[in-house]
Phi, psi and omega in degrees: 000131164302114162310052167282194201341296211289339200280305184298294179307331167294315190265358152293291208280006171282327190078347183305294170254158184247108151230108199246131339292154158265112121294095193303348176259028170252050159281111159263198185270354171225015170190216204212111185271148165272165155252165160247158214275199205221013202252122154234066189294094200243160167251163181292162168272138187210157159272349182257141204276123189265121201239108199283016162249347167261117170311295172321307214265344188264028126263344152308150184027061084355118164232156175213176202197147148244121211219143164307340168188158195233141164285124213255158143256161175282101181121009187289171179220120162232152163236139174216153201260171166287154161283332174297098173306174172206136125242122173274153184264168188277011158216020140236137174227149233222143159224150183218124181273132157345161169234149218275334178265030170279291210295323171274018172242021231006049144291089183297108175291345173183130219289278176226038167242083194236030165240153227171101174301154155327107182073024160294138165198128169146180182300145176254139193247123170264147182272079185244165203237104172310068190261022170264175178284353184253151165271155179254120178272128161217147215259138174292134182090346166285164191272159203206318189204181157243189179235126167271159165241133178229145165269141167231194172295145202283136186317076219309326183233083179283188191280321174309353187239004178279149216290299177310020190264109168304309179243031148002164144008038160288157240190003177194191159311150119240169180258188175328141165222029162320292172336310200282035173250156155310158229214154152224138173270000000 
């Protein structure tokens, strides 16, 4: 079940889910707008091929800044964190969508990671994209996506208590930690 307005605020002032800092007046009738953060991570342009089991090569050539805002080019690719921390309790989970008048200067917010596990806590890292033909600006602290929430069964093993949760109480962009998985041949 989708959570709304009155719902999402009931379980905040509840303390069940956690969002810092909270503004109630980003509440919608079906989510929670996010903002974005001052964090930015991008890679140089290149010839060396980033290979998600070498850690060296997904940390190479890297540049990243906090900056109140940033100039998106058309094809740029970034990561940038949310301003909003999130914690989930172990029978809600969050996906976060764009928001369409972001999304109509041609910003993606996030390529195919938009889920937010049961017991997730920390900064959320968005994956965007530039696909207009213009370059784009964009400011830290505008509202940037939303969070849908659904309640499911409570989780047997949520992400705060798995021995692998990679991006725990991350606090900023991060990149990939795809490396910290087994090679399966």
């Amino acid at each position: 079940m989708i959570l709304v307005d009155w719902q999402i605020e009931d379980r905040i002032r509840r303390g069940q889910i956690s969002i810092d800092p909270y503004d109630p007046a980003l509440i919608q009738p079906n989510s929670l707008d996010i903002r974005l953060g001052d964090h930015f991570v991008w890679y140089e342009p290149g010839e060396d091929v980033i290979d998600p089991y070498e850690k060296e090569s997904v940390t190479s050539h890297v540049r990243e800044t906090r900056a109140a805002s940033v100039v998106m080019n058309p094809g740029d690719f970034m990561l940038a964190e949310t301003l909003e921390a999130v914690t989930l309790p172990d029978n809600v989970v969050a996906s976060i969508e764009g928001k369409s008048s972001i999304a109509r200067l041609g910003i993606e917010l996030h390529q195919t990671g938009g889920w937010i596990d049961a017991g997730f806590r920390g900064t959320i890292t968005l994956e965007m994209c530039n696909v207009n033909q213009r370059p784009v600006r964009m400011y830290a602290g505008m509202p940037i996506g939303q969070l849908v929430f659904y309640t499911t069964e409570r989780a047997q093993n949520p992400y705060n208590l798995k021995k692998d949760a990679k991006y725990m109480d991350q606090r900023q962009a991060t990149l990939s930690r795809y490396h910290e998985n087994e090679k399966s041949v």
